[in-house]
N, C-alpha and C positions, 0 to 999 in steps of 0.2 A: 682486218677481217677475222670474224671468228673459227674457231676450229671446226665449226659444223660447216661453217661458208667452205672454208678452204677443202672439206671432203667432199662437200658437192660436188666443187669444180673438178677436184682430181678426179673423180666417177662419173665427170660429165657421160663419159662414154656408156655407162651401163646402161642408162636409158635407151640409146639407139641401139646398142647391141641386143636388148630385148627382142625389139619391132625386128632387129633383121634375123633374131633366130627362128622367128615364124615362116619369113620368104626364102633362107639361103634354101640353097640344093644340099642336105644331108651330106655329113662330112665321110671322106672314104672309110674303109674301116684302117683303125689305126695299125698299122703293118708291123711298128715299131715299139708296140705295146702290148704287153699278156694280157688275156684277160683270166680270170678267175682267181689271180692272185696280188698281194699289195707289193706294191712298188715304189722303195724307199724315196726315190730323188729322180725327176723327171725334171731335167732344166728347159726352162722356156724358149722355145727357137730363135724368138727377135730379142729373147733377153735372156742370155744364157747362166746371169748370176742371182737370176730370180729362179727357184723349182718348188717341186708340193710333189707332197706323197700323194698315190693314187691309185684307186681300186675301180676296177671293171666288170661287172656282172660277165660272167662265163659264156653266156649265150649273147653275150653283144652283139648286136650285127649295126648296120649302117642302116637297115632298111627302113628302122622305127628310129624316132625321138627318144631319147632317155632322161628323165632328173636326175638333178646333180642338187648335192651337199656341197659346199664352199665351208673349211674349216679352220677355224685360227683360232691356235695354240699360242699361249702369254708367251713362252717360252722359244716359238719357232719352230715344236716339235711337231711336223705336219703328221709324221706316222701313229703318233698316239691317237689322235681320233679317227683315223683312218682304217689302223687294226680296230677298235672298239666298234665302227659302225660296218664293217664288210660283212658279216654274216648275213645281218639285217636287210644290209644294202645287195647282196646275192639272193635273199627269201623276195624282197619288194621289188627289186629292178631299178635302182638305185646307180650313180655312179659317185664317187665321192673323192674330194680333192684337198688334201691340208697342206696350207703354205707352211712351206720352211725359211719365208725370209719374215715374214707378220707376225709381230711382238707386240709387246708391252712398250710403250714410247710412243714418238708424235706421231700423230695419226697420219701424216702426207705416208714416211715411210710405208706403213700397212695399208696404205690405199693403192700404193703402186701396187705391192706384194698383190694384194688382191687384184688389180687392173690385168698387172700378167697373168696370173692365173687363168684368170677369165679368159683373156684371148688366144691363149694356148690352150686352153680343153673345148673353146667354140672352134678351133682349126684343126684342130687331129676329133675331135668328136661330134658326132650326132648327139645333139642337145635339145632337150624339150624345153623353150622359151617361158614356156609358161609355166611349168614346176621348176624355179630357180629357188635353192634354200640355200642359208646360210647358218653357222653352228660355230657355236664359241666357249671358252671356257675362260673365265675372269673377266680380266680385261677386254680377254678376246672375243668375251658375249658381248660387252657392251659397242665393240666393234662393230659386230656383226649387225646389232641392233643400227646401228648409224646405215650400216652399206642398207637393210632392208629400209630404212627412211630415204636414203639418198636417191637411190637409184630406179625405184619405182617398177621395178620389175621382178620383188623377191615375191614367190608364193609365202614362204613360211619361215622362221628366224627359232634357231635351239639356241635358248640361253641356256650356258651352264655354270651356278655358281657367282651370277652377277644379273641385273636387272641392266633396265637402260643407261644411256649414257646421261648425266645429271644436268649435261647441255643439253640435250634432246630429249624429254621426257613426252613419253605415249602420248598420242592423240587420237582426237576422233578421225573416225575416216579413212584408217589406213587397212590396204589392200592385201595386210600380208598376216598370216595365223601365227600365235605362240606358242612354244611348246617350252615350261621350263624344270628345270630338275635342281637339287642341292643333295649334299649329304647332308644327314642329320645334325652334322660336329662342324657342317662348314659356319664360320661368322657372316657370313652373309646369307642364310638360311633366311633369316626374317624379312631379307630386303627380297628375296624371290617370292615366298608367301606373299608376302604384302602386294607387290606384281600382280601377283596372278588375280588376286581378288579386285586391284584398280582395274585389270582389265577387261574382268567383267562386268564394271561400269561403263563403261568404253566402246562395250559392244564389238569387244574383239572375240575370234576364236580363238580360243585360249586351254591349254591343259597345264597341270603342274602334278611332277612324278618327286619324290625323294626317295634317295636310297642310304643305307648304312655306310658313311663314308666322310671325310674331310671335304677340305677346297680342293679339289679334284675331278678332272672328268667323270661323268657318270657311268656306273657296267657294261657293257655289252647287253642286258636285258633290258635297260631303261634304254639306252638305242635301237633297241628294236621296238619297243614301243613308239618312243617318238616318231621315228621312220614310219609304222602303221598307221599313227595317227592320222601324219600329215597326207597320210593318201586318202585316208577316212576325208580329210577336209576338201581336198582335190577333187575327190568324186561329189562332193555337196555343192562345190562350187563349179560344176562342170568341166575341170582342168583335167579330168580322167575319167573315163569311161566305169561306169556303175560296176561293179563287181560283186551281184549277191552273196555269193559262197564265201568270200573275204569279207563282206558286211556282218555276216551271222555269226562266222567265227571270230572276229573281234567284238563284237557284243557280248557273246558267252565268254571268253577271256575278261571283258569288264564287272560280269556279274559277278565272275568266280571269286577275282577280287575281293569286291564290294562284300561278297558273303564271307569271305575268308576274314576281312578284317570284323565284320561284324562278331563273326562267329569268337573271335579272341576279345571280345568286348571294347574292342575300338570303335567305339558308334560314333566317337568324330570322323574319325579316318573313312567310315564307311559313309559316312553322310555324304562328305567331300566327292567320294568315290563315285556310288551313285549320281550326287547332280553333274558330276563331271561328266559320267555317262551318257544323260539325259541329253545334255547339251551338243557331245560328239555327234549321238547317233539322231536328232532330231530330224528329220527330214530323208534320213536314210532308211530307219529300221523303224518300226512303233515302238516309240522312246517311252510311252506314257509307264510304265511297271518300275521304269528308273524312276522316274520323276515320282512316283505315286510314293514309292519306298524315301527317296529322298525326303517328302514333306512331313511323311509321318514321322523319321527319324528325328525330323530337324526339335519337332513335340519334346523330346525329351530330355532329363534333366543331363545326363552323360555328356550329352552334345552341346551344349549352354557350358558344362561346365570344361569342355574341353578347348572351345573355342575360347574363353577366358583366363586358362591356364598356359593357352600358346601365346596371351598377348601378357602374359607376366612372366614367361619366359624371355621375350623379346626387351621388355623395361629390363629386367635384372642383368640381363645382357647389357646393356646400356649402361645400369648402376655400377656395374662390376669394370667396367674399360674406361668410365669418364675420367676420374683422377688420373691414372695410366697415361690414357690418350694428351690429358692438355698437358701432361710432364714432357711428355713428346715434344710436344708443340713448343714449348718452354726452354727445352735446350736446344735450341736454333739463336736464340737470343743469349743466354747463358751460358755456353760453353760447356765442351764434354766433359771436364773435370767437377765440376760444380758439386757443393752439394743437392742441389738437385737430382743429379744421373745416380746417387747413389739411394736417394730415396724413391728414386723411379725404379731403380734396381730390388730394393726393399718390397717395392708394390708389385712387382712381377714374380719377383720368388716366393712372396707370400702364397699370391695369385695359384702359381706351381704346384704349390705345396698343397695348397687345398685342393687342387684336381688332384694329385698323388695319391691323398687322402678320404675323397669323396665318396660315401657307399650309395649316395642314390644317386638311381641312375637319371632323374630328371637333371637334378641338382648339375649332377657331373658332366650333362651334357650344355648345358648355360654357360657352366664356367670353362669347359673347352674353348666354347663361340670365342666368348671372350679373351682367353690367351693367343688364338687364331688371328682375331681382327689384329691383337697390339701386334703379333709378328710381323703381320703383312703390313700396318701402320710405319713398325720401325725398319723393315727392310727395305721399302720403297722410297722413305728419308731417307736411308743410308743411302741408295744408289744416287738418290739426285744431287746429295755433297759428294760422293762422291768422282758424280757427273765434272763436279763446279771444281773437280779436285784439291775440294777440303777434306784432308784425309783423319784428322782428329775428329772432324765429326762425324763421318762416316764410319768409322771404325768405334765409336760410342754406339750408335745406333744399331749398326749387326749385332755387336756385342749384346747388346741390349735385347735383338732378336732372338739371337740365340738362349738367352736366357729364357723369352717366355717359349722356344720349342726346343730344346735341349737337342732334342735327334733328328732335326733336319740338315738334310745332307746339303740342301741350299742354301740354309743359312751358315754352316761352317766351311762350307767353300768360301761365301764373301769375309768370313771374319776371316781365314786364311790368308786370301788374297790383300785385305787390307791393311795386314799386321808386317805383309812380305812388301808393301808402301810405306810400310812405319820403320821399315827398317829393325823390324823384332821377329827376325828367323825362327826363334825355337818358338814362339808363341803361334807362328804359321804352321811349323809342321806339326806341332801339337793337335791343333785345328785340323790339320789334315788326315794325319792319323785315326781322329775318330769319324771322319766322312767316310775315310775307305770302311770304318768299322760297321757305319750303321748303312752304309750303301747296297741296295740291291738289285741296284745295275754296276757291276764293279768295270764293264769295259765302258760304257756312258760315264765314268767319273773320270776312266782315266784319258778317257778323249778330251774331256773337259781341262783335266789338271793340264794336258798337255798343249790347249788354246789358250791357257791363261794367259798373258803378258806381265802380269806379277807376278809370274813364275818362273821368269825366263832367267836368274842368275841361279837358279837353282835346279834347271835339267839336269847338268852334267855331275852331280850329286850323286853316290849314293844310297843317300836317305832317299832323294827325290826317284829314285830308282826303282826303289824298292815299294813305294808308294805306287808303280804302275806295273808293279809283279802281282801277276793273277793271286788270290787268296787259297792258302792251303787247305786243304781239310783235314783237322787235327785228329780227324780217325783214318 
């Protein structure tokens, strides 16, 4: 059975869970939950080693239906998109829920993670069946994309930082809207772009927001938009009651846009802007001023030339990681010693060294993508030899990570951890050393260094001690 068969089945439930949030009797109000503020870890009552972080609009009452955000974090971190979308979600009426067990790995695990979730916020919450969304980041978009395909019940799906899942690519016909976003340095900027414009073949409702940022959740602001959006959509597709005064005002917020970037002579940007607009507000607002602006924009040369210059951004991107990426590929068969790994090592610090050195800013943002995608290439090999507990090759590989992003804290925690399997102590705390140095969550690292299980001959340390002593201020 395939991995998409096997998530059907595990979400068989969401289907019927739909239909019966239309008929239950609105759930009581939750007695055992604050509202107006996030709430790191709420364990599931029939599953208490499942929980999600979770925010409640302040005026919560029981007497109405609310939509809900369903959010998953690669990582597990339910509160990260939970702080980033509550302000949003207190302005819209929002309620929003990020597992803390739905990761990156096989999809059964994150289908349960999600299945409780769901059934814990359909039993302590009044929930509006019909505005079911779902929100992801990496992995966790293309998740989210699978539960909106599976389940048949999502209004609308936030990708962030990842498009569909490559087993389930968009179709016609589907009932649910997209809203997607990247940062400009993430390497999978182009796989979102590119997204957005199939699925305006597709005949989907579809937006795409960027902001100044890596592979990364998107700001707080790009979540308030999103969030507006998809109410925008809600109310076009009858799931929400018309809201002139919120129609008008997010029109004017669109144009402001649209003129703002025109005004800095981004006529790509604004073109995009515009027809994006057009297309939101059709049916809600008289779209024609969008659209009218849009087609004259599209007349000129700025915009030909800008739409050409993002698809030779996306090749160079490609030119720049293919050597890289199949060296990758290549030590699986070859061994971490090889000389391969050190002409792979050659091609990444080159790679480095000309982002180091790069003065334009187009330039330097290409070969970012590019060092980005080989990180994530070589650390997601690391983890599955590692998985296989080949530890030489796993320990090439971060290594190898670490070299194309020097100052992530995630990548020299695994080279830590796998050097503390190598049985090479001082090569671990060395690794470690500079995590806590480039860390800016220093109690988040040292929760970490203290779950690690490669780390466990080394608690009663010292060194290892002092590694989970708060950071001085050397003034």
């Amino acid at each position: 059975m395939s991995k998409f068969a096997l998530l059907c089945a595990a979400l068989a439930v969401f289907s019927s869970q739909s239909m019966a949030w239309q008929s239950a009797t609105p759930s009581p109000a939750p007695q055992d939950l604050q509202t107006g503020v996030v709430i790191p870890k709420v364990s599931c009552a029939t599953q208490p080693g499942q929980s999600y972080a979770l925010y409640i609009p302040y005026h919560y009452t029981s007497e109405k239906r609310w939509p809900v955000v369903y959010a998953f974090d690669p990582g597990a971190r339910g509160i990260m998109p939970v702080e980033l979308m509550k302000d949003a979600a207190e302005r819209y009426g929002y309620i929003v829920a990020g597992s803390n067990n739905s990761q990156n790995g096989p999809w059964k695990a994150s289908a349960e993670a999600a299945q409780a979730m769901v059934q814990d916020t359909r039993a302590r919450l009044s929930i509006d069946g019909n505005r079911i969304y779902f929100a992801g980041l990496s992995g966790g978009a293309r998740f989210a994309s699978l539960l909106a395909q599976a389940c048949k019940c999502s209004a609308g799906v936030l990708l962030n930082s990842a498009g569909f899942s490559p087993s389930s690519p968009p179709v016609t016909g589907a009932n649910f809207s997209v809203f997607g976003t990247a940062g400009t340095f993430d390497f999978n900027y182009g796989e979102v772009v590119e997204l957005d414009a199939k699925l305006g073949t597709l005949h989907y409702s579809h937006a795409f927001r960027q902001f100044d940022g890596l592979h990364e959740w998107a700001p707080a602001r790009v979540m308030d938009e999103a969030l507006a959006w998809f109410r925008l959509i809600a109310m076009k597709q009858g799931r929400d009651p018309r809201d002139t005064a919120f129609v008008k005002e997010q029109a004017a917020e669109a144009e402001k846009r649209a003129k703002a970037l025109e005004a800095a002579g981004d006529s790509y940007s604004s073109w995009k802007e515009y027809r994006q607009a057009a297309d939101a507000f059709d049916g809600l607002e008289d779209a024609a001023a969008f659209r009218e602006r849009a087609a004259n924009l599209e007349k000129e040369k700025g915009v030909r030339d800008g739409a050409k210059r993002e698809q030779q951004e996306f090749a160079e991107q490609s030119r720049l990681s293919a050597d890289i990426s199949s060296g990758l590929a290549a030590l699986r068969q070859e061994g971490p010693r090889s000389d391969l790994r050190s002409e792979v090592e050659r091609q990444i610090s080159d790679l480095r060294n000309r982002a180091e050195h790069e003065k334009n800013p187009q330039e330097l943002r290409v070969v970012r993508r590019a060092l980005g995608g080989i990180f994530v290439q070589a650390m997601e090999t690391g983890q599955e030899r590692l998985d296989a507990k080949d530890i030489s090759h796993a320990r090439a590989y971060f290594e190898l990570a670490s070299g194309a992003e020097p100052d992530s804290v995630w990548g020299l925690c695994q080279v830590a951890a796998v050097r503390a399997l190598d049985n090479d102590r001082k090569g671990a705390f060395e690794a470690l050393r500079r995590a806590k140095e480039k860390s800016k969550d220093p109690a988040a690292l040292s929760a970490r260094l203290k779950d690690e299980a490669a780390f466990a001959s080394f608690r009663d340390t010292p060194e290892f001690r002092a590694l989970l002593a708060p950071t001085q201020d050397p003034h």
